[in-house]
N, C-alpha and C positions, 0 to 999 in steps of 0.2 A: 113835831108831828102836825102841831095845829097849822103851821106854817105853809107846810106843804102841803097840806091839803087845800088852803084856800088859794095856794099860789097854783095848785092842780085845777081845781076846780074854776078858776078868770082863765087860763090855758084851752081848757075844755070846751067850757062854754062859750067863752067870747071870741077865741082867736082860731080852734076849728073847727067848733060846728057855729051856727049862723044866730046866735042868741049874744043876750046885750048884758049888761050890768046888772040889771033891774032880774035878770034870772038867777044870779049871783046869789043877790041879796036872798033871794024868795028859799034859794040850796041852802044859803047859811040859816032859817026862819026853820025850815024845815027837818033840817036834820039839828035843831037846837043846840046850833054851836054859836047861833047870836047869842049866846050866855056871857061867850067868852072872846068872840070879835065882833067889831060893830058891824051892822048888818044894814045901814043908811047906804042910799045912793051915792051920796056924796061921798061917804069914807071910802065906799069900792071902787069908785071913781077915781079915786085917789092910787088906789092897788093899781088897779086897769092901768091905767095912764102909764105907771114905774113898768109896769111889765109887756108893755106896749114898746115903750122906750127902746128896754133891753130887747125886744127881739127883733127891731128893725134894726140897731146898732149891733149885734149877733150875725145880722143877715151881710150888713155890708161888711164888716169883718171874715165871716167866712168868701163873701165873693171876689176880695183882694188876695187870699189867702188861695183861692181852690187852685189857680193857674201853677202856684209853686210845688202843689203836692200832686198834681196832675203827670203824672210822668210821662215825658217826650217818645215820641214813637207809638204809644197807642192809638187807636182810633178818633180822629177827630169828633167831635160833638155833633150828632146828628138831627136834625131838626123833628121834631115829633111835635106835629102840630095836632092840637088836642080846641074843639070850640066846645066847653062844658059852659050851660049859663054866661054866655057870653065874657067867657075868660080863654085867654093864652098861652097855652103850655109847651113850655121848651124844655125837654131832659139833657144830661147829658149822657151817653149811654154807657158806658162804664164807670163813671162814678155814683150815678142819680144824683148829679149834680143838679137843682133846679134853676136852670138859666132865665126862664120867663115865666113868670106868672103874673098875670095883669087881665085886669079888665077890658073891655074893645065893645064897641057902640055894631060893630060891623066885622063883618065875618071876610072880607074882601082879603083880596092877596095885598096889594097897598098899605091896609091898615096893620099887615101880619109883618110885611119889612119893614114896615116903621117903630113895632114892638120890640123886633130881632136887635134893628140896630141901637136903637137904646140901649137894648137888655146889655149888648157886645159892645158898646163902644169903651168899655175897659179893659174889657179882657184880651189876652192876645191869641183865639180859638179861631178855626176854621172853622163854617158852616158848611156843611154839606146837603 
């Protein structure tokens, strides 16, 4: 239980809402469970990192993977262009599959097919 909750809480805080390590630490101080995990920047640093790891190596696994279970004949992937805080959102529309998400200095058409074709250059999708 204690496991998943600190693996819950670096998930939370650091990877979706906009908070760092160091608010980690302050969760585990706070809710006195530094009793019984270390509550140091550095040991959480250490969690962070492993569960960082795993979710970019999660990501590209699932994005080699999504074309095969994508079943032939649906509608191709539609472009859902989304400028939130200057990020780039690509759905797919029947799976919510997330093709793009990225950063962008500029909100420009240019910079948005240059995200696409990154995002697409493995996958074997039509853009519409």
């Amino acid at each position: 239980m204690l496991h998943r909750l600190l693996i819950a809480a670096h998930v939370v805080i650091t990877l979706l809402g906009s908070g760092g390590i160091r608010l980690v630490c302050v969760w585990l101080e706070l809710t006195g469970l530094n009793r019984f995990v270390a509550a140091s920047y550095g040991s959480q640093q250490q969690v962070g990192t492993v569960i960082e790891t795993a979710t970019v190596t999660f990501g590209q696994q699932e994005k080699a993977a999504w074309p095969r279970r994508c079943p032939r004949g649906r509608s191709p992937p539609a472009r859902m262009k989304r400028f939130i805080r200057a990020v780039f959102v690509a759905l797919e529309p029947v799976s919510n599959f997330i093709l793009l998400e990225q950063y962008a200095s500029t909100r420009t058409a240019a910079a948005w097919q240059a995200a696409m074709a990154e995002a697409l250059k493995d996958l074997p999708v039509q853009v519409i």
